[in-house]
N, C-alpha and C positions, 0 to 999 in steps of 0.2 A: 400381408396380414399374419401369414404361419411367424416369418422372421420376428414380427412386434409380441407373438406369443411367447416365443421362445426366450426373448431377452426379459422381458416382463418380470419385474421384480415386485412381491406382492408387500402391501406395506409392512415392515415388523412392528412386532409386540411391544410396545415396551413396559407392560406390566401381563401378570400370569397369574390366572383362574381357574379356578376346575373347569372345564367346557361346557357342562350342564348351567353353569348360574349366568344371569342374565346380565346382559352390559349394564343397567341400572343397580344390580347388584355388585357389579363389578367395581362400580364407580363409589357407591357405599365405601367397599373397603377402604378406595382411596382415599375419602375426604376424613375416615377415623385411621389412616395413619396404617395402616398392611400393607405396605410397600413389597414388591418379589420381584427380585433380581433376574431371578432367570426370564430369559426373554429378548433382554435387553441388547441393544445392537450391537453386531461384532466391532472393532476394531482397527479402525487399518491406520496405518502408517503413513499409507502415500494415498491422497484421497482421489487419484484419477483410478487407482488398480480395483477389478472386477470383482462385484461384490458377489458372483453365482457361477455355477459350473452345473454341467447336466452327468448324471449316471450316465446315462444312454443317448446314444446320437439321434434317435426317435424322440425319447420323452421332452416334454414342456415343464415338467417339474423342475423349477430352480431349488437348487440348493445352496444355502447361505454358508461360504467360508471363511472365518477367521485368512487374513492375508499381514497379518500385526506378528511381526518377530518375536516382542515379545511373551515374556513370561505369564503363565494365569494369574499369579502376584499383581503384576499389574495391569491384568485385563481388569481383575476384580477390583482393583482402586480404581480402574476407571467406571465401573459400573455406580461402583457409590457415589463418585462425583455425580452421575447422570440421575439418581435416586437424591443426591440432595439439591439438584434445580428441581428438581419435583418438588419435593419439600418446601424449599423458599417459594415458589409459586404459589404452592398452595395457603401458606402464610401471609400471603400476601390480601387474602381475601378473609380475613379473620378482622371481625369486628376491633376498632381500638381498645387497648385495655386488656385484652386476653392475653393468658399464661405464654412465658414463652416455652412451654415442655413440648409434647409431641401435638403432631399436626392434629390430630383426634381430639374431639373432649373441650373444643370451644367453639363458639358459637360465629360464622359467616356472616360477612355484609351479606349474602344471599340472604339468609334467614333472618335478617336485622329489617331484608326490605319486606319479606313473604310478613312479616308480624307487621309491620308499619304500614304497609297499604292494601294487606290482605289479594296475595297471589295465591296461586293452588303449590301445594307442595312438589307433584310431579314437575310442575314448570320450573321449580326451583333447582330439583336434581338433574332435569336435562339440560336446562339453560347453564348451567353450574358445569357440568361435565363439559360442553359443549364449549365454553371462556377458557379452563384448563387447558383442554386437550390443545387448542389453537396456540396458548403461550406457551405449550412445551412442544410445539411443533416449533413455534420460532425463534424460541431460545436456542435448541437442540442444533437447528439450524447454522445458527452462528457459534456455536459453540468447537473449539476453542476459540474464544474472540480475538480475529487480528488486531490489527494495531491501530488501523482505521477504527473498528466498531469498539474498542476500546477507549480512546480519544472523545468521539463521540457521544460517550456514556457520562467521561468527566466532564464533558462539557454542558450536560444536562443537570448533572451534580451528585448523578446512582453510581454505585460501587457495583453494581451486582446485574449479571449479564440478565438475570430473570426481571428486576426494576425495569430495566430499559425495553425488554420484550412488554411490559405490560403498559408501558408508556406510548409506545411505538401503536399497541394493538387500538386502544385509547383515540390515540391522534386521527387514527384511519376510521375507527368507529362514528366518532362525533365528525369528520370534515363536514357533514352534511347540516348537521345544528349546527357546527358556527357557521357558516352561509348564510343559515333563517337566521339567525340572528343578528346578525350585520345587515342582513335585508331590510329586518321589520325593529332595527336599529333599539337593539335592549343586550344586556351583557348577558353574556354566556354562563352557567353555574351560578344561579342567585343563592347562592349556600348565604344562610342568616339574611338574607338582604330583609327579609319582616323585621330587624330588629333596629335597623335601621331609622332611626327618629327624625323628624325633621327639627324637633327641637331649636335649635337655632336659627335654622332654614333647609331648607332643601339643598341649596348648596353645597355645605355644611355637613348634609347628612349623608351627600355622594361621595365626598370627597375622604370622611371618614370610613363608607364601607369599603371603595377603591382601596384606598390603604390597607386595611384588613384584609381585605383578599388579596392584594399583591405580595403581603406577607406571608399569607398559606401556601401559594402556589408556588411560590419561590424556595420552600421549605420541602427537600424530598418526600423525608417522611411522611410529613403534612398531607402532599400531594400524592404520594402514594394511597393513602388511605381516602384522600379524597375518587381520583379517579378508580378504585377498586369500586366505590360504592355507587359512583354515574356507570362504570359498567353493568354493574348486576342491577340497577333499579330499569334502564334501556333494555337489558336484555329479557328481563321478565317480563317487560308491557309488551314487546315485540313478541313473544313466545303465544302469548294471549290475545294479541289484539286482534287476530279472524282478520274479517275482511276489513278492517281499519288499517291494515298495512296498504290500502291503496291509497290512501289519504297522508302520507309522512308527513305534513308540516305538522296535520291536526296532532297526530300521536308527538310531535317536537314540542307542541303547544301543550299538551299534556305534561310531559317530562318536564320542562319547565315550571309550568305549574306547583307539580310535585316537589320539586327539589325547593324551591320559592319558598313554599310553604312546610318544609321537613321539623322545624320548632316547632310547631304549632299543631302540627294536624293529630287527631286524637283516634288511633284505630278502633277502639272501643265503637264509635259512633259510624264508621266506614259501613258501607255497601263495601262488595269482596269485586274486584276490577272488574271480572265477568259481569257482574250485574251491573256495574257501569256502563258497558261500552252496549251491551246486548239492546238498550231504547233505541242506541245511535242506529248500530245496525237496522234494527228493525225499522227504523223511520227512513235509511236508504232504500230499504227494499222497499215498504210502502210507495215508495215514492216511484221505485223503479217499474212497480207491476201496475201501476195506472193505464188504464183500458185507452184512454186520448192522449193523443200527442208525442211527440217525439223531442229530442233535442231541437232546440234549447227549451222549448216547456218543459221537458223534464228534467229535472238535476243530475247529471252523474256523481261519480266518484270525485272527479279532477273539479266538480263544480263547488261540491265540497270543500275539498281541499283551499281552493282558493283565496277560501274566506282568511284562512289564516296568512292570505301571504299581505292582508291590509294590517298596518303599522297601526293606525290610529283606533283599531277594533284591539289589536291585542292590548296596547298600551292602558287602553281601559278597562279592560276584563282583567290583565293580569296587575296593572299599576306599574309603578316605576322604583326606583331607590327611595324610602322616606314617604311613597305617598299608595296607599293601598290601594288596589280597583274593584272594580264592582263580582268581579269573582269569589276575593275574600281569600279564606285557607281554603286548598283542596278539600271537598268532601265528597268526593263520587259526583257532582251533578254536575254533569254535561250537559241535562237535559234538564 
């Protein structure tokens, strides 16, 4: 235990605040563009050699040394590289259509979803810090990219080590939605599918939105700004959802829903997602503090849940390509 002290390397910085402001202040500065260098990780050259040395043969204070031959010239060019995956990351979460000037000063898919389905703002700045911090943990990671995670990147069709980190982050995120979605047999990211007409037939009408979506997702760009915005709309309803997080298909079922209906749904007319889900809970609990009976007369959480794993309930409520369900557009009613 003394030895795991001693080696114990504690995370570094890699941005720098006065110590009195708060990490949600901290995080402020990031998203308007005060990027600071200092902080930022040493150097090294040979990536097996020891990144700490002690004053003293007693003490457990590591101290962080430079072990890089070179020059401050180019410690400092590497720092900006390390400052501008910051940057593209951060860019990468900015609504379509914004300025390309500095990262500050335009407006977030975060904040695209907080106005469209009425999230609380604090859940947007921790959910938001919380997405970052994770792709520049796994950019940083691979960075400089071998030839393997280079390869790999053109073969997905991104140029940029920070695209593939958010692709990557993405994949591992949803594995669990496309699951239910193969399960209870409906496509995954119904982006437009309301617009979807059966006009000619239903056929007709799959087969031209299939097209259209093979087309977006095929397209980096496209896709990039698609999957920035399935992250932040998951990551806000998760931040929020209480004890509905024991329930994953139902919040799957939600996010669906949501994304389903993204033309169409009118925030003006919205309940705010807390006053959404707050009936559901409460009729858990109702359900849970009954004086008689035990399982199976009482519903748990998983009994819940379950409902959503029947194919021919969803397929109703939410509909299909071309044919709407009895749900309609999302409007907050769950209940």
């Amino acid at each position: 235990r003394e030895m795991a002290q001693r080696t114990s390397v504690p995370a570094p910085s890699w941005l720098t605040w006065p110590e009195e402001d708060t990490s949600k202040k901290n995080f402020i500065d990031v998203i308007e563009g005060r990027l600071i260098s200092d902080g930022l990780p040493t150097i090294r050259s040979n990536p097996d050699s020891p990144l700490t040395t002690f004053d003293d043969e007693r003490s457990t204070d590591p101290v962080v040394v430079s072990t890089s031959p070179r020059g401050k010239a180019d410690d400092a060019g590497q720092l900006l590289e390390y400052e501008t995956i910051i940057r593209n990351i951060l860019r990468l979460f900015r609504t379509p259509g914004s300025s390309s000037g500095r990262v500050g000063g335009s407006p977030t898919v975060f904040e695209e979803m907080v106005h469209k389905f009425r999230f609380q703002e604090d859940n947007y700045l921790n959910q938001y810090e919380d997405v970052v911090y994770t792709l520049i943990s796994i950019a940083l990671r691979d960075y400089p990219p071998t030839n393997e995670t280079t390869r790999a990147m053109r073969d997905r069709g991104f140029s940029r080590l920070e695209e593939y980190a958010l692709y990557r982050y993405h994949w591992k995120l949803f594995k669990n939605y496309r699951r239910w979605c193969q399960y209870v047999n409906i496509k995954p990211f119904p982006w437009g599918e309301n617009k979807a007409k059966a006009g000619k037939g239903l056929t007709g009408a799959v087969a031209a939105f299939e097209k259209d979506k093979e087309k977006q997702r095929k397209n980096p760009k496209t896709l990039l700004q698609l999957m920035a915005r399935e992250i932040a709309l998951w990551k806000l309803m998760w931040g929020e959802s209480a004890n509905l997080r024991h329930c994953p298909e139902m919040l799957l079922f939600i996010f669906h829903w949501m994304v389903k209906s993204w033309d169409d749904v009118d925030p003006a007319t919205l309940p705010t997602f807390i006053e959404t889900i707050t009936p559901v809970i409460n009729e858990f609990w109702e359900e849970m503090r009954r004086a008689q009976g035990d399982h199976p007369v009482k519903m748990n959480y998983e009994d819940f849940n379950e409902i959503f794993h029947k194919a021919p309930l969803v397929h109703r409520w939410l509909g299909v390509v071309g044919r709407a369900g009895l749900g309609g557009v999302w409007k907050g009613n769950l209940i």
